[in-house]
C-alpha positions as CSV (number, residue, x, y, z in Angstrom):
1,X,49.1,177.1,169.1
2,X,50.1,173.4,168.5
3,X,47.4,171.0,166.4
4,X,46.3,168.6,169.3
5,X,43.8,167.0,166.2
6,X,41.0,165.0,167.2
7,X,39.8,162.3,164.8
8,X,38.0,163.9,161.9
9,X,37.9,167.3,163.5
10,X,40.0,169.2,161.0
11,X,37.7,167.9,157.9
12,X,35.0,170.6,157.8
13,X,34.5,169.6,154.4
14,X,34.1,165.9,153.6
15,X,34.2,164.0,150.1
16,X,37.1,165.4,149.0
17,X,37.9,164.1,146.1
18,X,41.6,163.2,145.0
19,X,43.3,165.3,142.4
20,X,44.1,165.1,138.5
21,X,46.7,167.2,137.4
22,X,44.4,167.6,133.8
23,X,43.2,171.3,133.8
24,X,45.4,172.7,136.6
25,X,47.3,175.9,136.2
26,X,51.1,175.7,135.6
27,X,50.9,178.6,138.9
28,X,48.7,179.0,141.6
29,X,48.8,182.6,143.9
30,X,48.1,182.1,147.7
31,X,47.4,184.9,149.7
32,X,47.7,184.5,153.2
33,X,45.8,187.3,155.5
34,X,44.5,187.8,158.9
35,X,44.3,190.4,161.4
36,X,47.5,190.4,163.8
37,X,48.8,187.7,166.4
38,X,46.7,185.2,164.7
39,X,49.4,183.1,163.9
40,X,50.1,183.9,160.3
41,X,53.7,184.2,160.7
42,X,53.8,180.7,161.9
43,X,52.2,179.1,159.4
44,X,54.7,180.3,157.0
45,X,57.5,179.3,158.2
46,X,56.1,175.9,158.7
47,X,55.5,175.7,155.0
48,X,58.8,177.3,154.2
49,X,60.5,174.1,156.3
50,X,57.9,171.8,154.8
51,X,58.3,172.8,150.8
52,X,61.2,175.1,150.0
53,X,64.1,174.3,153.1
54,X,64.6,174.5,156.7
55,X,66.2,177.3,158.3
56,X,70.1,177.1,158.4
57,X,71.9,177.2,161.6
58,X,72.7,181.1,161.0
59,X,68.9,181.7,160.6
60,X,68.2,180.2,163.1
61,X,70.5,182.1,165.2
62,X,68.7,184.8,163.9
63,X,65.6,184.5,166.3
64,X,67.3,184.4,169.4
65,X,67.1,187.9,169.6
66,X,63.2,188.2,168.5
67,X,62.8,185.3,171.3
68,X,64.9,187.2,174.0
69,X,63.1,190.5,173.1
70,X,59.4,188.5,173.6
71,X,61.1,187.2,177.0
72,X,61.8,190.4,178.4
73,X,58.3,191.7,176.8
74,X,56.7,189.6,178.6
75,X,57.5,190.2,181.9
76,X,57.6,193.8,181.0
77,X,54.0,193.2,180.2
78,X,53.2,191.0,183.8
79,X,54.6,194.1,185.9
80,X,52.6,197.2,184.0
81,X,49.5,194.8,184.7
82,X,50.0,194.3,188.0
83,X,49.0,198.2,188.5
84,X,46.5,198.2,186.5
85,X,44.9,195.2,188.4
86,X,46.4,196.9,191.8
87,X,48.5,194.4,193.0
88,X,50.9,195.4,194.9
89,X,54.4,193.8,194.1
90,X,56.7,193.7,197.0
91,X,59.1,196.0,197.3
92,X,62.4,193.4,196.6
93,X,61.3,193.0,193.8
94,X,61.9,196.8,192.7
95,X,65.6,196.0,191.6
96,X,64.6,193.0,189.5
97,X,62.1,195.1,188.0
98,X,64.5,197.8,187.4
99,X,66.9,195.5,185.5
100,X,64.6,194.3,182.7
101,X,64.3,197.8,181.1
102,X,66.4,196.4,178.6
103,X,67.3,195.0,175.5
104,X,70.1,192.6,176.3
105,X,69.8,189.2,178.8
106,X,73.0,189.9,180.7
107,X,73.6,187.5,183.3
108,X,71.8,189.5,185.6
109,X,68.9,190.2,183.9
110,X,68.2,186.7,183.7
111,X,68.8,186.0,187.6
112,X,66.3,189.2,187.8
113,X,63.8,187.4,185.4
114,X,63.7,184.3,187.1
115,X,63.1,185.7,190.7
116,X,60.2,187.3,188.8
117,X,58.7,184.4,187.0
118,X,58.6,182.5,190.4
119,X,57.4,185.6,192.5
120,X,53.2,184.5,193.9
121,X,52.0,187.8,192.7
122,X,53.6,188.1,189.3
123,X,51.9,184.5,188.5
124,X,48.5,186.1,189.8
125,X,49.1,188.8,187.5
126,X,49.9,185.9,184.8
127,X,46.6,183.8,185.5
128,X,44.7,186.9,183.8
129,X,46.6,187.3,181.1
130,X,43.6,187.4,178.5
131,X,42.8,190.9,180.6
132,X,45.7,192.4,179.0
133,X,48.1,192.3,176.1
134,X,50.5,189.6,176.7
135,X,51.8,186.8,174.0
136,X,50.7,183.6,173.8
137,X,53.8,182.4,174.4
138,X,55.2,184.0,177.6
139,X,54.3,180.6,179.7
140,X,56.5,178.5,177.3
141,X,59.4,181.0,177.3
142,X,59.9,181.5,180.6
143,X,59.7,177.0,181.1
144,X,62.5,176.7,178.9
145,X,64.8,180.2,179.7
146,X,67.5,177.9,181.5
147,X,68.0,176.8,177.9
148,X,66.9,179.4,175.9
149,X,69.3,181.9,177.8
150,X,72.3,179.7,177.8
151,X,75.7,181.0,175.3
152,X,74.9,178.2,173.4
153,X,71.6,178.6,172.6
154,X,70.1,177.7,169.5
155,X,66.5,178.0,168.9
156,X,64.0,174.8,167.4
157,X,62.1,175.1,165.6
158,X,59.4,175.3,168.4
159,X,61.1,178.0,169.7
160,X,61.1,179.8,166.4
161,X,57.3,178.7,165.7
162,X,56.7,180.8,168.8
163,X,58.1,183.6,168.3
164,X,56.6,186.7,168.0
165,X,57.5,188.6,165.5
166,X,55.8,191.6,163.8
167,X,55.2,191.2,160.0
168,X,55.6,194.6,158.3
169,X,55.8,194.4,154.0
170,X,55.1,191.5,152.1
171,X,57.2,188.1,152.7
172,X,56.7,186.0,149.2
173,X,57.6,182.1,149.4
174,X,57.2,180.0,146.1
175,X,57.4,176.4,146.3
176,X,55.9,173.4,144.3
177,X,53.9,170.5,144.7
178,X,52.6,167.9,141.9
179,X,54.8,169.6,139.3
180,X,52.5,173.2,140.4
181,X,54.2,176.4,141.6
182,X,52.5,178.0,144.2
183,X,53.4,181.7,145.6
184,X,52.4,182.2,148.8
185,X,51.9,186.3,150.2
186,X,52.3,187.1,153.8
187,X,51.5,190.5,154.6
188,X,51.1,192.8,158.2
189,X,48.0,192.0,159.9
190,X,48.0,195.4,162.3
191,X,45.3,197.7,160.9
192,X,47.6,200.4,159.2
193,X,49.7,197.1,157.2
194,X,46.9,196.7,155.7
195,X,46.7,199.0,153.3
196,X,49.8,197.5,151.4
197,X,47.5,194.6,150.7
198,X,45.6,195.7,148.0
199,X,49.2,195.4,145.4
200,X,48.5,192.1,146.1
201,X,44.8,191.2,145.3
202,X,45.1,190.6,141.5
203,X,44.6,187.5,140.1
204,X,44.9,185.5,143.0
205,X,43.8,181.8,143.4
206,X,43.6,181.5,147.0
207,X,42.7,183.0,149.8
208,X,43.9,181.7,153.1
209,X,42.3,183.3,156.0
210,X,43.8,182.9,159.2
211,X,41.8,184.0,162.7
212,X,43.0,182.4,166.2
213,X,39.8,180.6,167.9
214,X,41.6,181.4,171.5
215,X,41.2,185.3,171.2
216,X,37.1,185.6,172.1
217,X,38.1,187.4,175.1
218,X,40.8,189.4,174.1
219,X,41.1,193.3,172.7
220,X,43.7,193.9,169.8
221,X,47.3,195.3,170.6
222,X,46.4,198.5,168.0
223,X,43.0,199.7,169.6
224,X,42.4,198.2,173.0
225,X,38.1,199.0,172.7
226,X,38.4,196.2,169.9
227,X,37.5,192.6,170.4
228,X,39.9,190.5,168.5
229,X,37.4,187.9,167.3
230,X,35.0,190.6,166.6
231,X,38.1,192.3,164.5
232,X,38.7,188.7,162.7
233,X,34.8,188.7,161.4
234,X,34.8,192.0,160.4
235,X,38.0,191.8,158.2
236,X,37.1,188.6,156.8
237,X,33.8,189.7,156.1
238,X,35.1,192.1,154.1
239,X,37.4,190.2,151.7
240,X,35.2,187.1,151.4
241,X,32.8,189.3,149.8
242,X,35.5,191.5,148.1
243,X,35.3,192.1,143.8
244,X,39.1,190.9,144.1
245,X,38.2,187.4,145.6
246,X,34.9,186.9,143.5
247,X,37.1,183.8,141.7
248,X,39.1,182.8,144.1
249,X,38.9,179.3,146.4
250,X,38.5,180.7,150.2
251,X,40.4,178.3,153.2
252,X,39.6,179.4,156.5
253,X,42.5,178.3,159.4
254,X,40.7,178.8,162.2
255,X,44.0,178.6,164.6
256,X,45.1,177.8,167.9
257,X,42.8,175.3,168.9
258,X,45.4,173.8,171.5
259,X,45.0,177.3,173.4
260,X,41.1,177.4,172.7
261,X,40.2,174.0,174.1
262,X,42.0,174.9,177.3
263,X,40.6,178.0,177.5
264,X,37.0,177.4,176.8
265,X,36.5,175.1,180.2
266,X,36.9,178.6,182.3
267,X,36.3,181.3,179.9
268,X,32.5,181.2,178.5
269,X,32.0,181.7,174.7
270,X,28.9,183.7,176.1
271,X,31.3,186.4,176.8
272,X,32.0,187.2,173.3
273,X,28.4,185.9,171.9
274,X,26.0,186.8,174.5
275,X,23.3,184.5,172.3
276,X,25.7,181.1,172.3
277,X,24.7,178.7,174.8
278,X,27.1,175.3,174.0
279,X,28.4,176.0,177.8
280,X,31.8,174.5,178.1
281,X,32.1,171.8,174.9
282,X,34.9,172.2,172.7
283,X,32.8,170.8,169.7
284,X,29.7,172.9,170.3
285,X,32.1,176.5,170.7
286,X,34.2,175.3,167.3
287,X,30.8,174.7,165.9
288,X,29.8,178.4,166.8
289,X,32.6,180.3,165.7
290,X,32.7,178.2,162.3
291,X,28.9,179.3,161.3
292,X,29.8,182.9,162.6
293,X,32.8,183.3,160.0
294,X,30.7,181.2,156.8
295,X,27.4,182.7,157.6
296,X,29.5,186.4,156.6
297,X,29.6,184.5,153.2
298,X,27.1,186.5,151.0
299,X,27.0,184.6,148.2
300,X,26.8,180.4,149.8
301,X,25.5,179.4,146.9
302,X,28.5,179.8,144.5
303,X,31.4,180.1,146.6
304,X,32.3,177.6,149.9
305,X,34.4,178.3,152.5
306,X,36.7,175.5,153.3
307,X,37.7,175.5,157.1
308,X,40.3,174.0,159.1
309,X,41.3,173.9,162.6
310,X,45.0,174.0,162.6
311,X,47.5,174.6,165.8
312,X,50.6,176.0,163.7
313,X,52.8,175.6,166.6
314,X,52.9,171.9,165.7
315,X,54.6,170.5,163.0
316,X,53.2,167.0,162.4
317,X,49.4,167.7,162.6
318,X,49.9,170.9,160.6
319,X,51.7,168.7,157.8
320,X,48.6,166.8,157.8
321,X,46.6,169.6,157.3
322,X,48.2,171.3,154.8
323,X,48.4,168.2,152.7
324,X,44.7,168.2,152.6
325,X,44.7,171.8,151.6
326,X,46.8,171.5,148.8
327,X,44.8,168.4,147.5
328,X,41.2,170.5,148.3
329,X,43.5,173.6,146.0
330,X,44.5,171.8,143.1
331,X,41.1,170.2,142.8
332,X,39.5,173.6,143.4
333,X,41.6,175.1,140.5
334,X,39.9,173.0,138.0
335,X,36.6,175.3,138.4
336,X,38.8,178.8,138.9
């Protein structure tokens, strides 16, 4: 995920006008959805660190275990697919193997995840990761355990942008900007936290929809016969066209363009949209996926659908971003 921006790229929607604070609300309610491992999770706590404080040093102490649990996840993940793909690990490896089936990264453990990481077959494993469930960032993990395993560890905020953890409930995060109070909702985005969201549909402003571009050719983590990207249309099919949204501004994020630009030189959009034929190109796949999501819009004529490719991972470019959001959202509340 990280917002490698090209020039004009994130502007889907152009004359945007600049913003008088004459008719705007005194509050504005955000409601942040998406279907799971889109990168949600992310995105909020880069606006928390943007507009209400950064983490302290205790909370950020706080993710080393989340980040040491996705570690040993990961590899966890790299050895069950290596049956299923039937390569055979050899057999000193066994011990090392052994030694992960745990929570805690004794010394040990992390001499028996390196070995691992560096072992020919468990990288072959790696280089199909999109063939099974595996998180995004296992790669960047396992670069950096030397420091991320050390007593002294402290995770960035990279480290804590990356790290996957499960939303269950509802996180709420209020801040302000031009004198407005905004209260942005996080909720689950696995299939049975979903049904907690409808508490929060009244009266909301905004509707940020988040769907990762990199996931055409993945299955999701709850039903593994599901196509993520397929999963992301459905849903937001649904709640653009939803009574509870009939008033409401609609952002679309479409995330992790970093990943998706890497990935679509190897991986053909074709595999997810037998009728696309862009081939390779970045611009022509973006292109794509962006009339797939607004042509779900029923009602084109009275509502747009403001999108933005966004890499969450990366602070700077998703500053930018976000400031031309909550321009787009203050001028937007004019007409709500």
């Amino acid at each position: 995920m990280g917002n490698c921006a090209r020039d004009g790229e994130e502007n889907s929607n152009e004359n945007e006008p600049t913003v008088s604070n004459s008719n705007v609300p005194e509050q504005m309610k955000l409601l942040l959805l998406g279907a799971g491992d889109s990168g949600k999770s992310t995105i909020l706590r880069q606006i928390r660190i943007l507009h209400v404080q950064d983490f302290s040093h205790d909370e950020l102490l706080d993710f080393r275990g989340p980040i040491h649990i996705n570690i040993l996840e990961g590899m966890r993940a790299l050895v069950e697919a290596s049956h299923q793909f039937e390569i055979v690990l050899d057999d000193y490896l066994q011990p090392h193997i052994e030694k992960i089936e745990t929570e805690e990264l004794t010394a040990d453990v992390i001499s028996s995840l390196k070995i691992l990481w560096k072992d020919e077959k468990i990288q072959q494993v790696f280089k199909r990761a999109n063939e099974f469930q595996i998180h995004d960032s296992t790669q960047y993990f396992f670069e950096n355990l030397e420091r991320i395993t050390s007593d002294d560890y402290v995770p960035t905020h990279e480290d804590i942008f990356r790290a996957r953890i499960k939303t269950t409930g509802i996180v709420e995060v209020p801040f302000e900007y031009e004198g407005v109070k905004f209260i942005l909702f996080d909720v689950g985005g696995q299939r049975n936290e979903r049904k907690k969201w409808i508490h929060c549909f009244q009266n909301v402003n905004v509707m940020i929809f988040c769907a990762s571009l990199s996931e055409y050719d993945q299955m999701l983590y709850e039903d593994h016969r599901q196509n993520r990207m397929y999963e992301s249309l459905m849903l937001f099919g649904e709640l653009c066209n939803s009574r509870w949204f009939v008033n409401s501004m609609i952002i679309l994020f479409l995330n992790k363009k970093d990943i998706f630009e890497k990935k679509i030189q190897t991986r053909d959009l074709k595999m997810c949209f037998p009728e696309y034929d862009g081939g390779c190109d970045y611009d022509n796949a973006t292109a794509f996926i962006t009339e797939k999501f607004k042509e779900l819009n029923k009602r084109p004529d009275k509502k747009d659908i403001y999108v933005k490719f966004t890499c969450a991972t990366d602070r700077d470019a998703f500053q930018k971003i976000f400031d031309e959001v909550k321009v787009l959202m203050l001028k937007e509340s004019r007409d709500i």
